[in-house]
N, C-alpha and C positions, 0 to 999 in steps of 0.2 A: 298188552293187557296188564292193567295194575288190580292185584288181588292183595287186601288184608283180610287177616285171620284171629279169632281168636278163640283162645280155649285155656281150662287149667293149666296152671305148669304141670300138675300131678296127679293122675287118676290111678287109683288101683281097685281093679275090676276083677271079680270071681268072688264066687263064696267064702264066709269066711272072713271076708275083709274087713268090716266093722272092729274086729279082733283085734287089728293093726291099729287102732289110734292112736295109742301111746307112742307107739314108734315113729309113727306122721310127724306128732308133736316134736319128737325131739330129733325129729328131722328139719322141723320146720323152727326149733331155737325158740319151741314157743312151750307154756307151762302152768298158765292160768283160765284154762278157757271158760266164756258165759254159751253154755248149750241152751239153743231157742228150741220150742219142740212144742207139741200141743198135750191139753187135758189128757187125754185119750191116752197116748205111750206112758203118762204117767200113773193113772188111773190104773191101765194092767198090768203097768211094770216091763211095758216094752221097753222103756228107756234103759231097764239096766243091760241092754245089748250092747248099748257104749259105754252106761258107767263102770260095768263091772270089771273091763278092761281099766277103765282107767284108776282106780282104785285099788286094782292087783297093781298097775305100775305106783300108786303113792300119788297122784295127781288131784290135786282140790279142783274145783267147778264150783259154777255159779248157775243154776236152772231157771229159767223163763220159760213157763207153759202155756201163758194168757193165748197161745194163738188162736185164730179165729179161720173156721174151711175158707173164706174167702177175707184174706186179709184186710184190715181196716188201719186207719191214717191212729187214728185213737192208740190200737195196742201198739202198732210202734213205739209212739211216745211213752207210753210206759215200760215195752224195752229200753228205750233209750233211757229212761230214768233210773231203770236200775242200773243197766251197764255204768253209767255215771257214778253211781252210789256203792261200786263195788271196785273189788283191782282184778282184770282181765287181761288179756295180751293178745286174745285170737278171739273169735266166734266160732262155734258149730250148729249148724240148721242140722237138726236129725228129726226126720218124718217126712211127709208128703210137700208137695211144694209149699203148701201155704208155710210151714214152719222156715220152709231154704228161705222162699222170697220173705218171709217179715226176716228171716236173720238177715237179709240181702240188705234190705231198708231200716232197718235198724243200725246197721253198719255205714249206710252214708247219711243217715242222721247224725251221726257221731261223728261224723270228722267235718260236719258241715259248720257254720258260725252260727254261735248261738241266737236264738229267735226261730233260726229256716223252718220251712215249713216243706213235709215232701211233692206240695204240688210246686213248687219251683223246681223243681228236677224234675216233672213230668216232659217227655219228648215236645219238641226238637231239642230241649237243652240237655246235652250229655253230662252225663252225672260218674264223671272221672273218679273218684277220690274215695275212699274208704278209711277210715280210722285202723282197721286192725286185719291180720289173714283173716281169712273166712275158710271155712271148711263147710262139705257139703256133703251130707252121709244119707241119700236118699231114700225111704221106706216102701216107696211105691214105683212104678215102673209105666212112667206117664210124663211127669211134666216135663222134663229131662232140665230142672232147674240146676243140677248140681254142674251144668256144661255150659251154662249160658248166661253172656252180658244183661241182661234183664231181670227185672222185678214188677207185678202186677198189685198195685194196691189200691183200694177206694175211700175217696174219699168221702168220708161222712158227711160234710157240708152241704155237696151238691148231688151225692150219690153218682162219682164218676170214678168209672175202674180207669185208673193211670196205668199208662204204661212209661216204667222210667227204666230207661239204658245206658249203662256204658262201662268203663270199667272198674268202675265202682262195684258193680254188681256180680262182679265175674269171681267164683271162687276161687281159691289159690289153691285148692285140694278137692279131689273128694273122693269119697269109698263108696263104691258102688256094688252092693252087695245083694244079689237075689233072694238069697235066704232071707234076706227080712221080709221079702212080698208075699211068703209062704202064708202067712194069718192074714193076710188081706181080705175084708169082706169082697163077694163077688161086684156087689152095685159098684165101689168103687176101683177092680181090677176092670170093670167096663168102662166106665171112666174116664180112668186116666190110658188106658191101653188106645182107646180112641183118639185119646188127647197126643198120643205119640204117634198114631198115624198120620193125623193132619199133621203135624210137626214136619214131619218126614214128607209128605204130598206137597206142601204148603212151599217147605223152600224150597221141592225139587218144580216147582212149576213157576216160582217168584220170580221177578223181572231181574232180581237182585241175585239169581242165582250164579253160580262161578264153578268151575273144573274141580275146589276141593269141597264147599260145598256137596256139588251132586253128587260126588263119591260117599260122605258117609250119609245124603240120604237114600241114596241107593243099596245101600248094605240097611238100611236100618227098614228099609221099606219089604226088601227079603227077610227078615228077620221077625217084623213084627204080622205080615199078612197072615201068615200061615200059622201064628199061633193067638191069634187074637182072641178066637172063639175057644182056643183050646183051656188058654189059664184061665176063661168063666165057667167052664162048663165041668173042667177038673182040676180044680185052685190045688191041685199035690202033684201036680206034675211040675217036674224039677228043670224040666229042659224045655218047657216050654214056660217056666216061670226065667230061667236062662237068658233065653231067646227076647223076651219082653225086655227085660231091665239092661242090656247090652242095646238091642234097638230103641229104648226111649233116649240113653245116652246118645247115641251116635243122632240118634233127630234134634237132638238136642243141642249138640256141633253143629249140626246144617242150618236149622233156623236160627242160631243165636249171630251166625255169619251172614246167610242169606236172606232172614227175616221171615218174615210168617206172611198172609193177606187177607184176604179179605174175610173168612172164614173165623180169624178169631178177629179181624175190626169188632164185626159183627155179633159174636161172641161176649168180648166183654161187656158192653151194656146190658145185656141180658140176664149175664149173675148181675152186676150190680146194681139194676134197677128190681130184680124178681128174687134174685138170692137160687139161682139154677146154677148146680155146680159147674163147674169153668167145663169140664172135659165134657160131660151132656149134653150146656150150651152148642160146645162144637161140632156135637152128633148130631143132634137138630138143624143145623144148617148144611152139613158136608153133604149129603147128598145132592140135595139141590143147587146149592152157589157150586157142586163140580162140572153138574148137568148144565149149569147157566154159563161157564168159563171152559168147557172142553172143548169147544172149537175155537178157539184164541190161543191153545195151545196143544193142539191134539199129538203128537207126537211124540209129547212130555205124559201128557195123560195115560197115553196109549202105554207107555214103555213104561211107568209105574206101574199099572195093571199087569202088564206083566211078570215084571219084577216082585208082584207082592203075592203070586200065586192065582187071580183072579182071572186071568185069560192066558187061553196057550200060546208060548213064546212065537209062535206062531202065524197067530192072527193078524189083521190087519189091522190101520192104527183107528178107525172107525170102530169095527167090532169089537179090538180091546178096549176103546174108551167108554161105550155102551155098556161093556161087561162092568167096568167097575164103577158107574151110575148103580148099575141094578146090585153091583156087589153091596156096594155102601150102604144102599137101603135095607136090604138084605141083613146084614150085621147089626143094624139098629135093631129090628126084628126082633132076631137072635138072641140081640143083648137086652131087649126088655129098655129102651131107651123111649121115652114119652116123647110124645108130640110137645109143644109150648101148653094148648090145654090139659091133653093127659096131666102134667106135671101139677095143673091145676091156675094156671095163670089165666086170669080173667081178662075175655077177649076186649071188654073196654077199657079197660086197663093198660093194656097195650097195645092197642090204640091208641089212647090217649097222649103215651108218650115214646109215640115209634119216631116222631120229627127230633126229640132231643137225643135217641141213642140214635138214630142216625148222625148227627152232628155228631158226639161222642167216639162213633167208630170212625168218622173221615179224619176226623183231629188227630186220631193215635197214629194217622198214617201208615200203616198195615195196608188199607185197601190199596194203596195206590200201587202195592206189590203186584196185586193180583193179576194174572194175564187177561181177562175181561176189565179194564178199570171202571170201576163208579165214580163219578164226581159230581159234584152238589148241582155243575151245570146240568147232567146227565151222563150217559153212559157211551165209552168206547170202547 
């Protein structure tokens, strides 16, 4: 068996950590960093979670806030414009993924030759190369972007959410720190908390999965089931805010190794054709593509359900697969997660262009992960 892996050189995980920047830095021989980050931590002044550390150490910075909930091909290039127009040595993504992944793409625009555009680095082309470290200081406890080879962005021209990989993308660092998920509104601790389960479901069932893979999504799948509902329902619990932001990481290792399928193919066209947040999109479909893919791999299904709290260890691999079909649905529920109309998306509308996001999600190649495959010919 031939297994590659990959992952930061450096995580430091527990509350608290955010505090550690400056030390990272000059761990890492670095001393100018351009912090990517969005309106929003500026606006309430979350951001000074990281700058006030680094300003107690004497550390200048350069801030980029333009980001966008679902990244676009546009504000890169004007990251990329300033990083250019200023002196940097590192990057920091601090916020939700959209801030990790435009600093992700922002960073292999920079070291790419001038002209490039980021749909040349869209998959199958690996997008090795980075101009500077990357640091990845996560706000949220979902996309587990601070662990993984990948960046999701769209572009404006065609309205197609790229998925570009490799290890360009992959941070050299990051601080993963619960306390920041503390003020988290609830819509998007639902969210992204979903968005970490499929994470976690996704590679432990993908064709692409492997012995270190399954490991951290099997910890992350324990970790995240049983306080899913908990951090919506009572965003001050500390250990069940804990629990989330250690399992979005560790899903975050499993899919950036194993790969994701069908669930976000699927997915991505949906924001970027409707503008539905990435993690909802994938609530809207989990239940069903798991119900339509449990018997191509029941025994993977079965044993994640119970590994996530949703059937007793017990059960058989039938019954546990069943249980977490009705769990999944169940949790949407719970979480106040709309249908495609609920959300307000006009049914000819999407109709009209369900034939191009189909194309769109077989191109990213995700589906072909999936233990059910779809293919343009049909289905196996």
């Amino acid at each position: 068996m031939n297994i590659q892996f990959f992952a930061p050189r450096f995580l430091d995980i527990g509350g608290g950590a955010v505090t550690r920047i400056a030390a990272l830095l000059a761990r890492l021989g670095v001393s100018a960093p351009l912090i990517v980050t969005d309106p929003v931590m500026v606006k309430l002044g979350l951001i000074r979670q990281l700058t006030d550390p680094l300003d107690a150490a004497g550390i200048g910075y350069t801030v980029f806030s333009q980001t966008v909930p679902e990244p676009i091909d546009t504000v890169i290039d004007a990251g990329v414009a300033l990083a250019r127009s200023t002196v940097i040595d590192c990057i920091i993504g601090f916020g939700g993924g959209s801030p990790i992944d435009t600093a992700k793409a922002i960073n292999i625009l920079l070291a790419a030759a001038p002209g490039a555009k980021l749909r040349d680095f869209k998959v199958p082309v690996s997008a090795d190369h980075a101009a500077w470290p990357l640091i990845a200081v996560p706000t949220t406890a979902g996309t587990g972007s601070e662990a993984t080879r990948f960046t999701v962005i769209t572009d404006t021209e065609t309205d197609e959410k790229m998925l570009i990989g490799g290890l360009g993308a992959l941070p050299v660092a990051a601080l993963v720190d619960y306390e920041l998920t503390l003020s988290v509104p609830a819509r998007t601790t639902a969210d992204t908390g979903i968005d970490a389960f499929t994470h976690a479901l996704e590679a432990f069932v993908s064709r692409r999965a492997a012995p270190i893979s399954d490991g951290y999504a099997r910890t992350a799948l324990g970790l995240i089931g049983p306080h899913l509902r908990r951090v919506y329902q009572t965003p001050d619990d500390r250990a069940a805010r804990e629990a989330m932001m250690l399992g979005a990481t560790l899903a975050g290792l499993a899919f950036s190794n194993a790969s994701v399928a069908l669930v976000h193919g699927m997915s991505r066209p949906i924001g970027a054709h409707f503008h539905v947040p990435h993690g909802m999109s994938n609530a809207m479909l989990l239940p069903a593509i798991t119900d339509y893919s449990l018997n191509a791999a029941l025994p993977r299904y079965a044993e994640a359900a119970r590994l996530a709290g949703f059937a007793p260890v017990d059960a058989a691999d039938q019954s546990a697969g069943a249980a977490l079909v009705a769990e999944l649905a169940a949790i949407n529920r719970d979480l106040a997660v709309p249908t495609p109309s609920g959300f307000g998306i006009d049914p000819a509308q999407w109709s009209a262009r369900r034939a191009v996001m189909a194309d769109q999600a077989l191109a990213s190649g995700s589906p072909a992960n999936n233990p059910a495959v779809i293919r343009s010919g049909g289905i196996t």
